[in-house]
C-alpha positions as a printed Julia matrix, in Angstrom:
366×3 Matrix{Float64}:
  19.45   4.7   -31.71
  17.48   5.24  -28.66
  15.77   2.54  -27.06
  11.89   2.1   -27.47
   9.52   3.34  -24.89
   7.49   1.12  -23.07
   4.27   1.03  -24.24
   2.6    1.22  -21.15
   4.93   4.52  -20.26
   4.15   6.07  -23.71
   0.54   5.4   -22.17
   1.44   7.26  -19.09
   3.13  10.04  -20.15
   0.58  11.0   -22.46
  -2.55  10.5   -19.96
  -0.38  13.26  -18.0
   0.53  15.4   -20.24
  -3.03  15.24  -21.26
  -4.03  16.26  -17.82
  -1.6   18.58  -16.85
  -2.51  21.05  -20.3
  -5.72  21.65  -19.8
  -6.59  25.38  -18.83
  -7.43  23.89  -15.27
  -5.26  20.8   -14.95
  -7.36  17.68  -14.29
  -6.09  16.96  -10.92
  -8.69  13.98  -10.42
  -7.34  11.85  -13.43
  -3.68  12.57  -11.93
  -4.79  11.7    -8.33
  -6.64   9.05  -10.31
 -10.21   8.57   -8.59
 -11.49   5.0    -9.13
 -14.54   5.75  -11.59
 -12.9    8.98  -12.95
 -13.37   7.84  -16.83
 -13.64  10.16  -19.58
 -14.0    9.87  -23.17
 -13.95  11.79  -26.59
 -16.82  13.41  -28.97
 -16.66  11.93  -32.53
 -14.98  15.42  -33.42
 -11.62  14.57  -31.35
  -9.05  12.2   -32.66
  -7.98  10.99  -29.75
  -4.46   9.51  -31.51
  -3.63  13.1   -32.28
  -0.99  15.2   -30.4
  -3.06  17.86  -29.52
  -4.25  18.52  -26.24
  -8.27  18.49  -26.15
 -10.43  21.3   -24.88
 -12.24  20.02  -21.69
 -15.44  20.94  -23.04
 -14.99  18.07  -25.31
 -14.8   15.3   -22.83
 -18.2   13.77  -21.44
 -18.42  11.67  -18.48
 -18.77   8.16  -19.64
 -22.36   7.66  -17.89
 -23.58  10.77  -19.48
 -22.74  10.3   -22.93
 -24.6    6.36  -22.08
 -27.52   8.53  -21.19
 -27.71  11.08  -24.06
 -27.0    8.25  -26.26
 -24.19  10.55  -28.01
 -22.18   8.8   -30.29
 -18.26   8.28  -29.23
 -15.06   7.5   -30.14
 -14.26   5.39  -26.77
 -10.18   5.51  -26.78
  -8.9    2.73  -24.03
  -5.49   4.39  -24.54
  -6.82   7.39  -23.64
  -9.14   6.7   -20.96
  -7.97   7.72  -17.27
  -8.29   4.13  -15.91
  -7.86   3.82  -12.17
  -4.45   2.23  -12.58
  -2.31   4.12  -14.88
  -1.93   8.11  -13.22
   0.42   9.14  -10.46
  -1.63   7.94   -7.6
  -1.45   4.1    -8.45
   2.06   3.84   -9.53
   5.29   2.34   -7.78
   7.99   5.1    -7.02
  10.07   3.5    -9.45
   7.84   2.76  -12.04
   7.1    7.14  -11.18
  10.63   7.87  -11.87
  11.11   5.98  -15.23
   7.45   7.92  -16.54
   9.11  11.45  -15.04
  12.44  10.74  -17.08
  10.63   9.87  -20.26
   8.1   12.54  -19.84
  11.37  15.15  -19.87
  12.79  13.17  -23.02
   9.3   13.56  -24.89
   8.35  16.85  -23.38
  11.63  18.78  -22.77
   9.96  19.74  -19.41
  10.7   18.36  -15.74
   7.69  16.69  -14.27
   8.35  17.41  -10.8
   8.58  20.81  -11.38
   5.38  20.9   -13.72
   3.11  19.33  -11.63
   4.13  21.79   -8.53
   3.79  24.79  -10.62
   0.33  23.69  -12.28
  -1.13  22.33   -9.2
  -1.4   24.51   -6.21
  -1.52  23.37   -2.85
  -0.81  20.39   -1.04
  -2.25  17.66   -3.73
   0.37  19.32   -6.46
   3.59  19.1    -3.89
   2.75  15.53   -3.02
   2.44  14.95   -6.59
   5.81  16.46   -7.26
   7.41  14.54   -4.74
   5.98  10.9    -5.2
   7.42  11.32   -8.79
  11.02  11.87   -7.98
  13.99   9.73   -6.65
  13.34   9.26   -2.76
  17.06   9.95   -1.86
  16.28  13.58   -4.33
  13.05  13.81   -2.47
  14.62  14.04    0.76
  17.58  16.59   -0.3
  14.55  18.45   -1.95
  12.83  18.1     1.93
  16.04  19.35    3.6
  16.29  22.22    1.36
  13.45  23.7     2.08
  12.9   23.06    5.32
  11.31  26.38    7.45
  10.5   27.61    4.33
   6.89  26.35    4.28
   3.68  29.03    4.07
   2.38  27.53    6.52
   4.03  28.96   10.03
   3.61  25.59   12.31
   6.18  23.84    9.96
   8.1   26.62    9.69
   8.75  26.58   13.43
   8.83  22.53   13.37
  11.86  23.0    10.82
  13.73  21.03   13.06
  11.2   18.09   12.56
  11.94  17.73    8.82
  16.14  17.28    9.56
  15.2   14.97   12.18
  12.35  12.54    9.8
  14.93  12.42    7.44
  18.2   12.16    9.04
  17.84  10.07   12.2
  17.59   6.04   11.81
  19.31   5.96    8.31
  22.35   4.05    7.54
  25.59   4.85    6.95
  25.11   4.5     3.16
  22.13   6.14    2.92
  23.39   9.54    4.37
  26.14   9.04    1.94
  23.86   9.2    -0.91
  22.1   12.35    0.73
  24.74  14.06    0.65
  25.8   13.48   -3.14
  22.78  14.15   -3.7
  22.18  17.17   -2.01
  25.51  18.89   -3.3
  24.34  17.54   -7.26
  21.09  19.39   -6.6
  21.94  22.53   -4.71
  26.09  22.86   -5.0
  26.5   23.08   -1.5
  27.75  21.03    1.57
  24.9   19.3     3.41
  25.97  19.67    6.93
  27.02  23.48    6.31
  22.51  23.7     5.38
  21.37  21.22    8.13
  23.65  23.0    11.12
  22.48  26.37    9.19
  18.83  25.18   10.37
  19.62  24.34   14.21
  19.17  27.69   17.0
  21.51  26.22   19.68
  24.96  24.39   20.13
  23.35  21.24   21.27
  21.43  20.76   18.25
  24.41  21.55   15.94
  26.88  19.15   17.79
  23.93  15.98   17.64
  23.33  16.28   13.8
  27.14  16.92   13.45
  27.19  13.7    14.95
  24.98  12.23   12.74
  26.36  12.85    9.69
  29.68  12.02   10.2
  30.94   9.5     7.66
  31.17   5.93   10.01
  31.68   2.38    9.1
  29.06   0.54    9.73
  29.93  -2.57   11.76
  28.46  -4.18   15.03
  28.64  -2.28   18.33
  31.56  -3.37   20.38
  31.7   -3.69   23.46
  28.04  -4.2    24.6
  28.44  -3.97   28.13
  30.26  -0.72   28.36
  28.31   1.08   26.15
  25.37   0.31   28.52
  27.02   1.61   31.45
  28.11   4.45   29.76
  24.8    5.43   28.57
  22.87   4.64   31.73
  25.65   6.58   33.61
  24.82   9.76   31.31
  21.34   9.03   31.95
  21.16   9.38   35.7
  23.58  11.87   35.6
  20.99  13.74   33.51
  23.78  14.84   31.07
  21.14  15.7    28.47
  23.96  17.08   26.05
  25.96  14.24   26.77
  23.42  11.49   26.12
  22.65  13.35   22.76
  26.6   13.68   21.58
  27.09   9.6    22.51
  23.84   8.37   20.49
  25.23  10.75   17.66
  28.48   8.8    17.34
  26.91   5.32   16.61
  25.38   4.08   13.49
  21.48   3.73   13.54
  22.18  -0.46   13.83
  24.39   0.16   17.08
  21.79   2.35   18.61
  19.64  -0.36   18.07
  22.04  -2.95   19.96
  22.12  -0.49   22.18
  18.83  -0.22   23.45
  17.93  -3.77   23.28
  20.74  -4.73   25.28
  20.16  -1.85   27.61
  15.96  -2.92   27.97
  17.17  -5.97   28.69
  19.64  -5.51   31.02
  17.49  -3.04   33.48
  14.1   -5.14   32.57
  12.36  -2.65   34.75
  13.78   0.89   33.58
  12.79   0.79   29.17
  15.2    3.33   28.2
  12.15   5.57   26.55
  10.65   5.44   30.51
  14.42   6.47   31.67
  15.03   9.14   29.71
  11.11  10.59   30.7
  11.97   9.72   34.14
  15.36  11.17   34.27
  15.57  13.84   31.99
  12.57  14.82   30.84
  11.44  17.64   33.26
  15.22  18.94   33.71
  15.78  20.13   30.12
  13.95  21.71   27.1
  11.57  19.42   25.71
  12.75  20.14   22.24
  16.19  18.72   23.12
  14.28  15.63   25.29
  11.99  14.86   21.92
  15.38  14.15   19.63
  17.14  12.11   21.87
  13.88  10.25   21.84
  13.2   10.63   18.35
  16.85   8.92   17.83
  16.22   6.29   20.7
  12.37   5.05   18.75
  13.35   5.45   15.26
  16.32   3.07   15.97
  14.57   0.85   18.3
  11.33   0.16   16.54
  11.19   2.51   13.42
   7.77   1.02   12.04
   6.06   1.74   15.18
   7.65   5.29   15.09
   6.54   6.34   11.84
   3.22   4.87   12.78
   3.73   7.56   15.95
   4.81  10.42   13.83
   1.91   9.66   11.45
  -0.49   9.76   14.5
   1.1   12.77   15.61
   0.82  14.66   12.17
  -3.26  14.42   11.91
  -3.48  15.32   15.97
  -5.56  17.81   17.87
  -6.71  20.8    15.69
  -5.96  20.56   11.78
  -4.02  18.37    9.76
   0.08  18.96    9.48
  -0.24  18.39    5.74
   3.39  19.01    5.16
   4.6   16.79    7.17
   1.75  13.93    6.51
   3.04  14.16    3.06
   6.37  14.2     3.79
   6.37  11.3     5.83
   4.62   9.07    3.13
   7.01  10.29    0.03
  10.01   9.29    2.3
   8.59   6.16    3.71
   6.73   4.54    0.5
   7.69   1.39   -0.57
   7.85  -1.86    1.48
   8.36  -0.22    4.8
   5.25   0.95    4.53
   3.62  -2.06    5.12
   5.32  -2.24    8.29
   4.44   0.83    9.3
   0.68   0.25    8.29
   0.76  -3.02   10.42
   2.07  -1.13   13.29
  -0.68   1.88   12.77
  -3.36  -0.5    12.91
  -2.2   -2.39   15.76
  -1.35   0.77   18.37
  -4.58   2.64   17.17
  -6.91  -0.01   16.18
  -7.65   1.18   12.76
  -6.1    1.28    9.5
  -3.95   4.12    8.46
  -6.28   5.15    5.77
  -9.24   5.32    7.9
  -7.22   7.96   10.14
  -5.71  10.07    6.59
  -9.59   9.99    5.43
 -11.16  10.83    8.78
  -8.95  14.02    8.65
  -8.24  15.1     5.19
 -10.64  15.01    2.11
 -10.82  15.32   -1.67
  -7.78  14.61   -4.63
  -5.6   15.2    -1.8
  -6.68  11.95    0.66
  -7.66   9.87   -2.52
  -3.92  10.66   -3.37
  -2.06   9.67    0.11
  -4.39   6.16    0.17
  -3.25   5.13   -2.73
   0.47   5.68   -2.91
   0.68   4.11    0.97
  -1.42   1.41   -1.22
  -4.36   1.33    1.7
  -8.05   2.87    0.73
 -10.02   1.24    3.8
């Protein structure tokens, strides 16, 4: 016999199916705007399994001032913390994978196909597996409608590559060849226009152990002798071969042996106007995200709401993979490089469903 469903994912899975079937899905009681309530005319049974025309649901203050008698369902109601938008990612996956077993339909997938735009995809994505998420990410990346993120395809592999462990690349790539039946490295080189880019992120997914970084001392000089030499390809193929936690030993120890030269200021210094700045930004990228990644992804956040219009693909992408307790890290960090909250940037440059939504699943409105 099948186990019982939570009650309060019964709830949930109803609420969304509820939302999701009407003719034009109710994307604010998914996004869940605080206030958004709605009730039922005395002619609805609310405990019934049929989905309710939307011309028989009254806002709540309305129906107080027509004095129409309702049926108020609590069970039914869209209260500020039950939808998508208030929901841990794992408490997300559990409703998704009951939602199939009640609905024979895959939620991801529904809520992209009902819900155009960017407010449905971030939907999609906050409601799967973050490892799936990211092989889902991969997948697709350069195949975006919009053209700047087709060109930045380079920028997805990097966000979700670069700074993982070990362990979690190994799970990437199970998970990519469950999803898609194919090898993840073949797809990611696939992606990358020049042998330089092909031999770092063959580098980076190589299967290593990880353990502490031996030999301290030599691995600075060998770096810093790259470095000066300006071996751009060099410097890139050497951070490749270590595990995110030995680049990390590795630039602390090097910052701290040359307390004059950070190695962010070296590689500007030496490098920087000698080679393409695409190849320059992912040794970087590799260097930061290892160093300090909360202050990073506080950068790439920065850096995805920038100068004219919003990079919603990667905005969204970078709180789906991201959510959870690192977040608060990275919110911490935000607020103290910027001087403002996180949220106040997302709502100073997006609006509607789609900013309600990003607040709340990085858990910040203000």
């Amino acid at each position: 016999m099948a186990p019982a469903i939570p009650p309060e994912i019964l709830h949930d899975i109803e609420s969304i199916h509820m939302a999701l079937n009407y003719s034009v899905p109710d994307v604010e009681a998914l996004v869940n705007i605080i206030g958004t309530f709605h009730a039922c005319v005395v002619q609805f049974n609310p405990r019934s399994r049929s989905t309710p025309s939307p011309e028989k649901n009254v806002n709540f203050s309305e129906q107080n001032q027509a004095k129409t008698q309702l049926i108020i369902d609590f069970d039914y109601m869209y209260h500020p913390t039950t939808l998508i938008g208030r929901r841990e990612n794992h408490q997300l996956i559990a409703i998704a994978r009951q939602y199939k077993a009640a609905f024979g339909v895959d939620l991801p997938t529904e809520l992209d196909r009902r819900i155009i735009g960017s407010v449905g995809s971030l939907l999609s994505y906050a409601c799967m597996h973050k490892v799936l998420a990211e092989a889902h990410y991969l997948h697709n990346a350069g195949k975006s409608h919009r053209k700047y993120e087709t060109l930045r395809k380079k920028d997805t592999v990097a966000e979700i590559l670069v700074g993982r462990t070990p362990e979690e690349l190994r799970e990437l790539h199970e998970a990519y060849k469950a999803l898609y039946k194919g090898d993840l490295k073949e797809h990611v080189l696939s992606l990358c226009k020049d042998d330089i880019d092909k031999d770092f992120f063959s580098g980076i997914l190589l299967d290593k152990e990880d353990k502490p970084l031996e030999n301290v001392e030599g691995a600075i000089k060998a770096f810093n002798k790259l470095l000066v030499a300006q071996d751009l390809s060099g410097s890139l193929h050497y951070v490749s071969t270590l595990t995110t936690s030995q680049v990390r030993t590795l630039v602390k120890s090097y910052n701290e042996h040359f307390k004059e030269a950070h190695v962010v200021s070296t590689i500007e210094k030496t490098i920087g106007h000698k080679h393409k700045r695409e190849h320059v930004e992912i040794l970087l990228f590799a260097v930061m995200q290892a160093s300090g990644p909360s202050r990073h992804v506080a950068l790439l956040f920065e850096e995805s709401m920038a100068g004219v219009g919003t990079n919603e693909d990667q905005l969204s992408r970078l709180v789906v993979i991201h959510r959870g307790k690192f977040m608060d890290e990275v919110k911490l960090s935000y607020s103290v490089d910027f001087d403002r909250t996180l949220a106040d940037r997302i709502r100073g440059d997006t609006s509607g469903p789609y900013c309600n939504l990003l607040c709340h699943l990085i858990n910040q409105t203000i």
